[in-house]
C-alpha positions in Angstrom: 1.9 -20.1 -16.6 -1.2 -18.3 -15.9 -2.5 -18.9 -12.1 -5.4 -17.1 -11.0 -3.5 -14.8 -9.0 -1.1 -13.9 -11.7 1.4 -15.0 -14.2 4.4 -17.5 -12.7 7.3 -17.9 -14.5 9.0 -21.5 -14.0 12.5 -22.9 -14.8 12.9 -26.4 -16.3 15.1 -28.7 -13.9 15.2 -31.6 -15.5 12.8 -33.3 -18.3 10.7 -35.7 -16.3 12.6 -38.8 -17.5 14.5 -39.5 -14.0 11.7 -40.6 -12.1 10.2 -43.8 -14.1 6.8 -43.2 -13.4 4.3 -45.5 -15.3 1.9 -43.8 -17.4 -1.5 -44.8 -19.3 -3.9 -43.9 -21.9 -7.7 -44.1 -22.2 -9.5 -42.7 -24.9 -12.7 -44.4 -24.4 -13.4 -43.6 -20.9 -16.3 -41.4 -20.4 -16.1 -40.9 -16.3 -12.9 -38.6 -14.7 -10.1 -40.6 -14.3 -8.8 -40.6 -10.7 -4.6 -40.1 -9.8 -2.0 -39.0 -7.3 -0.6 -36.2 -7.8 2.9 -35.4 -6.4 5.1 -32.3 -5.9 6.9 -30.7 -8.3 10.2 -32.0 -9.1 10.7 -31.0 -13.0 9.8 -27.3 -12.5 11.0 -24.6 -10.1 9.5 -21.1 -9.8 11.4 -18.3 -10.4 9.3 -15.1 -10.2 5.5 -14.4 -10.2 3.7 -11.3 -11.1 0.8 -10.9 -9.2 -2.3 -9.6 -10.7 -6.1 -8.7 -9.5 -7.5 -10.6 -12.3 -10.3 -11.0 -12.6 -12.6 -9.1 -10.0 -15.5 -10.4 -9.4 -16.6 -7.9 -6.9 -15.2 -5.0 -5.0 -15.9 -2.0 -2.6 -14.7 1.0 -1.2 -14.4 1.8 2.6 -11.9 3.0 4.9 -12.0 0.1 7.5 -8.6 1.0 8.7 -9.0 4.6 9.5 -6.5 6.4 6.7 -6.2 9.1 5.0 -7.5 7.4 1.7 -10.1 4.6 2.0 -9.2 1.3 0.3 -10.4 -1.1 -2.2 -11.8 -4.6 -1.2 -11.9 -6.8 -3.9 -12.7 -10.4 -4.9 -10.3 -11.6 -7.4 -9.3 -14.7 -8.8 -11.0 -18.5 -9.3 -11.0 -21.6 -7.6 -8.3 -22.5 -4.8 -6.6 -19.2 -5.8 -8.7 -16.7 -5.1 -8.9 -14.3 -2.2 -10.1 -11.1 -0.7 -8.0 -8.5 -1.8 -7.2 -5.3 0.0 -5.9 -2.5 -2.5 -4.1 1.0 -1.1 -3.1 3.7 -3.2 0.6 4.0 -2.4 4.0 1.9 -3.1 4.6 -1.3 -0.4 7.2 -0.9 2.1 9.4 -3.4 3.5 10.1 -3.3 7.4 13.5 -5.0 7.4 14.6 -3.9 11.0 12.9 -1.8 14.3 14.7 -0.5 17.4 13.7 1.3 20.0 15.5 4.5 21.4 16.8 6.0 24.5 14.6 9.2 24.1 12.4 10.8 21.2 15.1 11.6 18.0 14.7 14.5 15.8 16.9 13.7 12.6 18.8 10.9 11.4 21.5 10.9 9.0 24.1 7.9 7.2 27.6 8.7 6.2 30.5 7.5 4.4 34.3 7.8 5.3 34.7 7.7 1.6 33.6 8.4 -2.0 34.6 5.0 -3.0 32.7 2.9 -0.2 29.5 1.3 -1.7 27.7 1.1 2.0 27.3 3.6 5.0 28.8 3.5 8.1 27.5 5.2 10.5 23.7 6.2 11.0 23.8 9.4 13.0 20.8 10.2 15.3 20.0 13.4 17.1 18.0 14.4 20.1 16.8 17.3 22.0 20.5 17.8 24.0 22.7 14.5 22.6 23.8 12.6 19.4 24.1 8.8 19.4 27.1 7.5 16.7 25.7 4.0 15.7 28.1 1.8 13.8 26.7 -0.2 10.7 27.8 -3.9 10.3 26.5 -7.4 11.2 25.5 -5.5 13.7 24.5 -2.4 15.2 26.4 -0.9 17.8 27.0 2.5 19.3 30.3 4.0 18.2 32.0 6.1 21.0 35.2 7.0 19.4 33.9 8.9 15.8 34.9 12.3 16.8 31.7 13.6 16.9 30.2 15.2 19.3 27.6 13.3 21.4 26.5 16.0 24.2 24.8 18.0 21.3 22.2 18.1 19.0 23.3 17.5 15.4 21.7 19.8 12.6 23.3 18.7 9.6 25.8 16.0 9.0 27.9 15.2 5.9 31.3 13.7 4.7 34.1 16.0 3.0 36.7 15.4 1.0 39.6 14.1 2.2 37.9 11.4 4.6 36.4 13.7 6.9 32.8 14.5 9.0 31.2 17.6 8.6 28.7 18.3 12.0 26.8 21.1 12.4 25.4 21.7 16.1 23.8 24.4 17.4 26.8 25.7 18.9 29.7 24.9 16.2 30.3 24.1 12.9 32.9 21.1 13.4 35.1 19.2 11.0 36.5 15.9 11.9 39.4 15.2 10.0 40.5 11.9 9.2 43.6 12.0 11.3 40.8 12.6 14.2 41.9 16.5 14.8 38.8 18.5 14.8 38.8 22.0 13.6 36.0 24.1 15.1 33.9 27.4 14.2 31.6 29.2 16.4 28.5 31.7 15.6 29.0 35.3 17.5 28.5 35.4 21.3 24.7 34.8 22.1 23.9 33.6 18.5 22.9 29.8 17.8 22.6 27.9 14.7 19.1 27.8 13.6 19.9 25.5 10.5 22.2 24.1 7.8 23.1 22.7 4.8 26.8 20.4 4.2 27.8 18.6 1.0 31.5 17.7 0.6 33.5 20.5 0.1 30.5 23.4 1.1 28.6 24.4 4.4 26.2 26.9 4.7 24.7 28.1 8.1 21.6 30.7 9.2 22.1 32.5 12.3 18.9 32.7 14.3 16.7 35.1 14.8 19.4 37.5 12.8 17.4 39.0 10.5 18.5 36.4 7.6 22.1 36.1 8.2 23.9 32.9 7.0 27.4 32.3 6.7 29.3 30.6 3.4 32.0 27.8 4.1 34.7 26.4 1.5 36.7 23.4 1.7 40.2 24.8 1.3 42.3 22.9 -1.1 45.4 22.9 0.3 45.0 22.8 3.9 41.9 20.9 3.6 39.7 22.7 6.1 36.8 24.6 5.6 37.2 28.2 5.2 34.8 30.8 6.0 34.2 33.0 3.1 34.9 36.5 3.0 31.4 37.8 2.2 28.5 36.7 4.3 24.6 36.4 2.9 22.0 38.5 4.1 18.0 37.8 3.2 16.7 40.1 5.2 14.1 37.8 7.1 14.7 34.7 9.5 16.5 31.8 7.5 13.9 28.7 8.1 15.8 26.3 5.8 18.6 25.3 3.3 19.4 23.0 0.1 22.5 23.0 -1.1 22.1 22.3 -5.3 23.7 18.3 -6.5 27.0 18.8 -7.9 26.7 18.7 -11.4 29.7 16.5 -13.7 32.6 18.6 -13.9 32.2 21.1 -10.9 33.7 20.9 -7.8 30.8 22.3 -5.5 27.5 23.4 -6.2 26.3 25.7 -8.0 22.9 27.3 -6.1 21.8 27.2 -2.5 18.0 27.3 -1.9 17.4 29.1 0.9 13.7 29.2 2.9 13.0 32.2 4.4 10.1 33.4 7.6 8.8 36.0 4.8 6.9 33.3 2.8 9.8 32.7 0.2 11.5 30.7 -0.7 15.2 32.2 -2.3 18.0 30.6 -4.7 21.5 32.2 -4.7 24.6 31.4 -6.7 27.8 29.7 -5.0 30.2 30.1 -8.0 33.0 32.1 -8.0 32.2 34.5 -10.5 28.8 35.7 -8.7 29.0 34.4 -5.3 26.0 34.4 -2.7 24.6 36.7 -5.6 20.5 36.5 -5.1 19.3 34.6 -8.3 15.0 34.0 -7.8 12.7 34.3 -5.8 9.1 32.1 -5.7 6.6 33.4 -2.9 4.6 30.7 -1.3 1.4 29.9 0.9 4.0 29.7 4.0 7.0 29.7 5.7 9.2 26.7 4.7 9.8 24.3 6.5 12.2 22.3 4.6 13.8 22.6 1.5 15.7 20.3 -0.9 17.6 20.1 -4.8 17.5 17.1 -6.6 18.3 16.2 -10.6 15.7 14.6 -11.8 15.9 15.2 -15.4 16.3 19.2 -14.5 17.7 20.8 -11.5 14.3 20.5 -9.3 13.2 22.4 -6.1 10.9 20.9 -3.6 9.9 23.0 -1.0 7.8 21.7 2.1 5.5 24.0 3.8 4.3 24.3 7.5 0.9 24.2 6.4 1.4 20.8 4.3 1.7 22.2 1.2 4.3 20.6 -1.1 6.1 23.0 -3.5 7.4 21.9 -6.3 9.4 24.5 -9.2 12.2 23.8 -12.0 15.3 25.6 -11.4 17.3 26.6 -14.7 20.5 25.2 -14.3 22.6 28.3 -15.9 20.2 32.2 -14.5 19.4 30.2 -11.3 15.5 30.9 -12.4 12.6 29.4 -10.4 9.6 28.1 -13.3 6.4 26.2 -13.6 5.4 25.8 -9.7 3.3 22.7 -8.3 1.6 22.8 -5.3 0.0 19.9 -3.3 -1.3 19.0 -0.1 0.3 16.2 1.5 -1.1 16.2 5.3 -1.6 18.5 8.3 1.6 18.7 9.3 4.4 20.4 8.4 6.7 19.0 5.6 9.9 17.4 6.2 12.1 17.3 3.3 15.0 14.0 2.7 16.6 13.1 -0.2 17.4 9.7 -1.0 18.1 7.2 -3.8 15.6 5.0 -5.7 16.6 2.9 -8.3 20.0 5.0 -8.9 18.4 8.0 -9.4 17.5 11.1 -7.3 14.1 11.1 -5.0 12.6 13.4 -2.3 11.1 11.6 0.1 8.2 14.2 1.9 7.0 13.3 5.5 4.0 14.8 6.5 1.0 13.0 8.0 2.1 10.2 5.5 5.1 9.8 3.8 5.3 9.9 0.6 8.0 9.9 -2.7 8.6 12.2 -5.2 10.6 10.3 -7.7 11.2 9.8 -11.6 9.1 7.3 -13.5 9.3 6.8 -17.4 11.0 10.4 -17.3 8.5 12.0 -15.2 8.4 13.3 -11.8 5.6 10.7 -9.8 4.5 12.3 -6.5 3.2 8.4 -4.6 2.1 7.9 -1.0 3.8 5.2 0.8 1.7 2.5 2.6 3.2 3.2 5.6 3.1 4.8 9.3 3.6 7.9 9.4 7.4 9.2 9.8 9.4 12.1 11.2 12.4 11.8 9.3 14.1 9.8 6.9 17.6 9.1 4.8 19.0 7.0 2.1 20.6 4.1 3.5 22.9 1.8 1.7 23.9 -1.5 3.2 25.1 -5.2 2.3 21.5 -6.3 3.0 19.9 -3.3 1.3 21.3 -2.0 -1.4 18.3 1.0 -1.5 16.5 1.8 1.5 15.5 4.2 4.1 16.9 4.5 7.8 13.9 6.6 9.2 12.8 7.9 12.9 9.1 7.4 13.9 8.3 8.6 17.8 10.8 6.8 19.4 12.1 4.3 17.0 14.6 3.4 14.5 13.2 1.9 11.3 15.1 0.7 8.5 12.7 0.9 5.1 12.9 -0.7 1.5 10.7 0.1 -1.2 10.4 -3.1 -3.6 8.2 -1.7 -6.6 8.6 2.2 -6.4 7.2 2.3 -10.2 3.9 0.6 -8.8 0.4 3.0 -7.9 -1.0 0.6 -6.1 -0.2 -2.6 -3.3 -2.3 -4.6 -2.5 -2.2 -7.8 0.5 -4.2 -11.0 -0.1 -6.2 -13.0 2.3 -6.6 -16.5 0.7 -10.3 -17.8 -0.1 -11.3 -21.7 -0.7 -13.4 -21.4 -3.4 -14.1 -18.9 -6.3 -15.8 -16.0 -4.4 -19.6 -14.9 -5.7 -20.0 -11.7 -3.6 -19.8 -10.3 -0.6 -20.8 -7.9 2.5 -20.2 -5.7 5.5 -20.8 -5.3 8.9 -19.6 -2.3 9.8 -20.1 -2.4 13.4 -17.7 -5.7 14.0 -16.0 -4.9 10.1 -16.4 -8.5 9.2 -16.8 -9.6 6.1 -19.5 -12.4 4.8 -18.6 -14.0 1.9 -19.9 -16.4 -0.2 -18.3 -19.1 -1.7 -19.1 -21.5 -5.0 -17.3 -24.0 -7.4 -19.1 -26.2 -9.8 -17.8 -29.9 -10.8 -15.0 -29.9 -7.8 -14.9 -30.9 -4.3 -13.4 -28.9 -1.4 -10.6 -30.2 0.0 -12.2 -31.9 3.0 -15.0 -33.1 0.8 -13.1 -34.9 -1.2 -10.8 -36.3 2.0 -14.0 -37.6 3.0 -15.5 -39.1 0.1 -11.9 -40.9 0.0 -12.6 -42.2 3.5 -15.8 -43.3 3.0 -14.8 -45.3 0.0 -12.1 -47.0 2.3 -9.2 -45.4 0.3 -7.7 -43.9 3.4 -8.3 -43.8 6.8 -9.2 -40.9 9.0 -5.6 -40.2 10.0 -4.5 -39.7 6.6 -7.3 -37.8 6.0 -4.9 -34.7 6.2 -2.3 -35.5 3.9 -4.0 -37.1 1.6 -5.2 -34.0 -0.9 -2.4 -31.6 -2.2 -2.3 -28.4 -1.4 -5.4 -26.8 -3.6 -3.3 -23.4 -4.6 -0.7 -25.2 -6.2 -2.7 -28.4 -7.2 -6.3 -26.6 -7.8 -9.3 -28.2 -6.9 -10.0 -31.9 -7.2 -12.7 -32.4 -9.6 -16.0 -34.2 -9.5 -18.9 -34.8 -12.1 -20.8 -32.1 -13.6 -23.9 -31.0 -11.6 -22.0 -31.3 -8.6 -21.5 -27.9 -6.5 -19.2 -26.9 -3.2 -20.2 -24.0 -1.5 -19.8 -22.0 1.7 -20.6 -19.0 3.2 -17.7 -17.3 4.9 -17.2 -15.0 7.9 -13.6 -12.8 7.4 -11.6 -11.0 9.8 -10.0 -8.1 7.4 -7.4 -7.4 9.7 -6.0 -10.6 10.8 -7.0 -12.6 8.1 -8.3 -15.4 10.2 -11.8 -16.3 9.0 -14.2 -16.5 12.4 -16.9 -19.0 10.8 -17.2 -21.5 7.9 -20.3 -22.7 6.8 -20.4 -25.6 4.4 -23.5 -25.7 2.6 -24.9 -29.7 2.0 -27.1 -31.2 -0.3 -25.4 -30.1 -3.1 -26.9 -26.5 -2.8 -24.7 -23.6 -4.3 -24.6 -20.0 -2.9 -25.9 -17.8 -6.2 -26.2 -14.2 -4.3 -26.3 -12.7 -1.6 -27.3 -9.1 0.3 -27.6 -7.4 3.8 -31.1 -6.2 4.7 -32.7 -4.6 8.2 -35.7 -5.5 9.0 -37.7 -4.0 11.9 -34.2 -2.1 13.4 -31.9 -6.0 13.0 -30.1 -6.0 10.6 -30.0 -9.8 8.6 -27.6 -11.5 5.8 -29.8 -13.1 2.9 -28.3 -15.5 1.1 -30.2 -17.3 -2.4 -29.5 -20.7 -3.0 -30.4 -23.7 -5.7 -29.9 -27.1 -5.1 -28.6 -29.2 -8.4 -28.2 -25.9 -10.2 -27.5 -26.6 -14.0 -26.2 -23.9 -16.0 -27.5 -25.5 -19.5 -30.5 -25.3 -19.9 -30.8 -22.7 -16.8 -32.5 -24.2 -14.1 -32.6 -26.5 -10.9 -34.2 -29.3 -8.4 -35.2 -26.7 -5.5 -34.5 -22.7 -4.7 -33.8 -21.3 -1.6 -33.0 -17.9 0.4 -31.8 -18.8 3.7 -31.5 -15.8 6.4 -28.8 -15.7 8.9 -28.8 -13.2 11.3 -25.3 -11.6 13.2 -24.6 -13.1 16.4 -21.4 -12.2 19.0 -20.7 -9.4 17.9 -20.8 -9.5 14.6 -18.4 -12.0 14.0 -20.8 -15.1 12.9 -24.1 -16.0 11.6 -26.7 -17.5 13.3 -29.5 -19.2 10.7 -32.4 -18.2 11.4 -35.1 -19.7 8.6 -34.8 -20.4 5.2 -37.5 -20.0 2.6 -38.5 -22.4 -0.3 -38.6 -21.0 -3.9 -39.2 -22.2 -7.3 -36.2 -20.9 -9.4 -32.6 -19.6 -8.9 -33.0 -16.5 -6.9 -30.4 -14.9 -8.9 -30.0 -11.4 -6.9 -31.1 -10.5 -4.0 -31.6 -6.3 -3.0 -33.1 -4.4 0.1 -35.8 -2.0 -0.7 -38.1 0.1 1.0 -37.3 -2.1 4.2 -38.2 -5.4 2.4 -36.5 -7.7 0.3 -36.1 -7.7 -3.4 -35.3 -11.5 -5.2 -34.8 -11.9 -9.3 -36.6 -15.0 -9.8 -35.9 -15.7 -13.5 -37.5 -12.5 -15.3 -39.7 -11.9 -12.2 -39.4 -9.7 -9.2 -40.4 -10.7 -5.9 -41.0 -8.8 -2.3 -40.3 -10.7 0.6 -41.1 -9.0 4.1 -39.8 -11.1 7.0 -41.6 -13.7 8.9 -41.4 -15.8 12.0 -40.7 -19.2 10.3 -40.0 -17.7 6.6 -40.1 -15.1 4.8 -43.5 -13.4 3.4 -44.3 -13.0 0.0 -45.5 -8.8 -0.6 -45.2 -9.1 -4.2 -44.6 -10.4 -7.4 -44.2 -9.1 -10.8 -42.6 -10.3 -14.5 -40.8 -7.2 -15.6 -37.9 -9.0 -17.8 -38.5 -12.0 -20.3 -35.5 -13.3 -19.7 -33.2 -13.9 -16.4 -32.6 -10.3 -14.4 -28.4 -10.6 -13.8 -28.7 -7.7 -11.8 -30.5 -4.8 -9.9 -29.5 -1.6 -8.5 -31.6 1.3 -6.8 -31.6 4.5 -9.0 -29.5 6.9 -7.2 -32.3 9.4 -7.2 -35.2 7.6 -6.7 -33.6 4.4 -5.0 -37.5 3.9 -3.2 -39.7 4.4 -6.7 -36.6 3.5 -9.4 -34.3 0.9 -10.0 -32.2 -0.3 -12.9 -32.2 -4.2 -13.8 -29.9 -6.1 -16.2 -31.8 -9.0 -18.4 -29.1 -12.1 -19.7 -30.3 -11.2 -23.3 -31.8 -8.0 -23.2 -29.7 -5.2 -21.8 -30.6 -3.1 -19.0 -34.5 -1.5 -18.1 -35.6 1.3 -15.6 -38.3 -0.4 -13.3 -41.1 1.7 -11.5 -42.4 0.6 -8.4 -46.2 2.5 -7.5 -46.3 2.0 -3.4 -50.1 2.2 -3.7 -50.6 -0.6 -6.1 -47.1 -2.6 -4.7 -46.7 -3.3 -8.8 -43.3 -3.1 -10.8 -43.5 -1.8 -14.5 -40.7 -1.5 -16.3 
């Protein structure tokens, strides 16, 4: 079923022939016949893709202060409709925050084993400490995990054979699964300045060495991990490291990326037969700052800059050789590298002053902003509740992430609307919105509770209850000729709309524009009682002028002025106000009890749909759209106060 906020798919629950309702039919009857509805009790929803269609109108600002501004759109009819707020990125799902006892650095999730399908531990490190927490029903701190808590953790990783894998500044410790804890230690006066740990390899930079790193091997029979007899020297201070994904078959990897203080970034080779051999090298804009190696469809290398630059090269899976670099700028900041899982298959998720995902879509890499806060670090996270998310650290919290639709661009959130939405404006002091409102042959849902008890169908208690809910039901529907408008004041933020103004007398909000007159700045809004749409016309025009009062968040009505046709669109120009009037164009300057008439010319034979100032010229030229006869440039002489098309 087509709603008008998407497509709803619905399951059959029974055939309708439980229930015994009576039923009847008229053929004859010209008037709308009148019945209860009740809720739905043959059909159940199942899913429901939402969609924008249609917009009616939409515009671009950056209300909320990001990096990229959004789209504010008015989509959908009747009951259904609603402001739409659209952000380039893919929607996040908070599904748990905790605080901290301090300001972490890095966060990693482990597995005792191969086999298990969730983590169990999520490791955090601090400046001086490492906190163990358990994963379960719930979350508790884990004392007895034979790692070590009264230092900062730099890498983290399970091994073969059951065990941890924690590098610390000070050590390179494995934890076996018996609990004995094998231990090595850099050189006296040398610390750790970073790592890389998969299950059976471990490499390590020395700092402030000169490029030194040392090569660890799990051994195979005593099942501890073995220095190796060769050491690796870059010749410039090691920044980061990647170990390569095993590939099917091996037993470790195959290339270490390593980022170095020289503006490069360098792959070697782990295998046996050309061991911490130097393979590549791809110069960049800056020192890295992180590094990873992914699969995602080839052997791919991300490299994050401390400038914000995102580095991006193919890696050939047999010479080792860096190709076919990308570059982008994610953010201010430098680039923190995580690899995690979506949808089964390899990602990168790059934190910068935004997160954002580098993942595969229809077999191609997709580099998408997150609509999110901005993160310092992040890893996969597997649990019985979330089968794919993120355990990330923001300041000095603990998030756990889930990304619903990473194959989506875009995410929108919805703020419900009454009626089908005409157009709408901005104030961007308060950032309210002012929207109008319109619906021809149906009633609002207290109109119609109150025609009910006026009729002595109800009484005023039930007044409530009595109409369905109008986005499931839709509207209830009256004779033709009959309109239900309203002019709406909206809170983009909260949602919560701070005024509602119900226009009477059958009159129906047609346009509607923001224009400053004298310094104030005023909300014009045309109107046209007993508007009929064939033949075009109606029993009295009007443009009403509101101004802003407390603050921007309502309308105060200040006059309204009589006219004698549908003022179809309304403009500000040259401090006064433009109305379509049919095929004529009208200047209206404003007044103490109405607005003044300036001016008046026919420039279109028709009805003018629409104007808009020529980009150029927006005082002297603007563009106008006829119902019939397509679009016109319109002159305006300020000496003569004449259009001319």
């Amino acid at each position: 079923m087509e709603s008008g906020s998407g497509h709803q798919l619905f399951q059959f629950e029974n055939l309708g022939d439980e229930g015994g309702e009576c039923f009847s039919t008229d053929t004859e009857h010209d008037s709308v016949p009148e019945f209860s509805a009740h809720e739905l009790s043959s059909l159940a929803l199942v899913d429901e893709i939402e969609s924008l269609s249609p917009v009616i109108r939409s515009q671009v600002h950056n209300l909320a202060d990001e990096e990229a501004p959004q789209i504010y759109a008015l989509c959908g009819r009747g009951a259904r409709s609603a402001l739409r707020i659209v952000r380039h990125g893919l929607e996040v799902s908070e599904m748990a925050v905790s605080e901290l006892p301090g300001t972490p650095r890095a966060v990693w999730t482990v597995r005792r084993r191969e086999s298990d399908s969730c983590d169990e531990y999520i490791v955090v490190s601090f400046v001086d400490a490492t906190l163990v927490l358990s994963v379960g029903e719930e979350v508790e701190e884990v004392k007895d995990s034979g790692l070590l808590a009264t230092a900062p953790t730099l890498a983290l990783h399970r091994v073969d054979g059951g065990g941890l894998v924690q590098v610390t500044p000070r050590a390179v410790r494995h934890v076996m699964a018996d609990g004995r804890v094998s231990e090595w230690q850099p050189p006296q006066g040398r610390e750790i300045a970073c790592a890389a740990v998969n299950a059976r390899q471990a490499v390590v930079a020395l700092a402030r060495s000169g490029g030194h790193a040392i090569y660890f091997e799990l051994h195979d029979q005593l099942g501890v991990l073995r220095e190796h007899e060769q050491a690796l020297h870059v010749g410039s201070d090691i920044t980061s490291l990647a170990l390569a994904p095993v590939d099917a078959g091996r037993v470790g990897a195959a290339f270490v990326a390593v980022g170095c203080e020289d503006q490069t970034v360098r792959v070697f080779a782990l295998d046996a037969a050309r061991c911490l051999e130097p393979l590549s090298v791809q110069a960049v804009a800056d020192s890295p700052h992180s590094v990873a190696m992914v699969q995602q469809g080839v052997l791919t290398l991300y490299a994050g800059l401390r400038n914000g630059l995102l580095v991006r090269a193919n890696v050939d899976a047999v010479s080792g050789e860096l190709s076919a670099p990308r570059t982008r700028f994610l953010g201010a900041r430098p680039v923190q590298l995580c690899v995690a899982t979506v949808r089964g298959t390899p990602a990168v998720v790059a934190l910068a002053t935004a997160p954002w995902l580098c993942h595969v879509v229809q077999g191609r890499v997709r580099v998408t902003p997150l609509s999110y806060d901005a993160l310092d670090y992040a890893a996969g996270f597997t649990s019985d509740q979330c089968a794919e998310g993120l355990v990330c650290i923001a300041s000095n919290t603990l998030r756990i992430l889930s990304i619903d639709r990473p194959d989506a661009i875009f995410n929108h959130a919805a703020i419900p609307l009454s009626l089908t939405p005409r157009d709408f404006v901005l104030n961007a002091t308060s950032r309210h919105f002012a929207v109008i409102e319109t619906e021809h042959a149906h009633l609002t849902s207290a109109q119609a509770a109150r025609e009910l008890v006026a009729r002595g169908d109800i009484n005023e208690s039930e007044a409530e209850t009595a109409i369905l809910p109008p986005e499931q039901f839709g509207l209830v529907r009256s004779e033709r000729g009959r309109w239900a408008s309203l002019i709406r004041v909206l809170d983009p933020f909260t949602g919560d709309s701070t005024q509602i103004i119900e226009l009477e007398d059958n009159f129906a909000a047609v346009s509607l524009a923001q224009v400053e007159f004298g310094g104030e700045t005023f909300v014009v809004v045309g109107c046209a009682r007993g508007m009929t749409l064939s033949p075009r016309g109606c029993q009295a025009g009007a443009i009403s002028t509101y101004r802003w009062a407390e603050e921007g968040t309502r309308l105060e009505l200040v006059h309204a002025t009589p006219v004698d046709d549908i003022p179809q669109c309304l403009l500000p120009f040259n401090g006064l106000l433009l109305v379509s009037l049919g095929g004529t164009l009208r200047l209206y300057d404003m007044g103490i009890r109405q607005l003044l008439k300036k001016t008046q010319s026919s420039v279109s034979p028709h009805v003018i749909t629409m104007m808009r100032p020529h980009p150029q010229l927006p005082n002297q030229r603007l563009f106008i759209a006829d119902v019939q006869e397509s679009i016109r440039l319109v002159a305006y002489s300020p000496d003569t106060h004449v259009f001319r098309t």
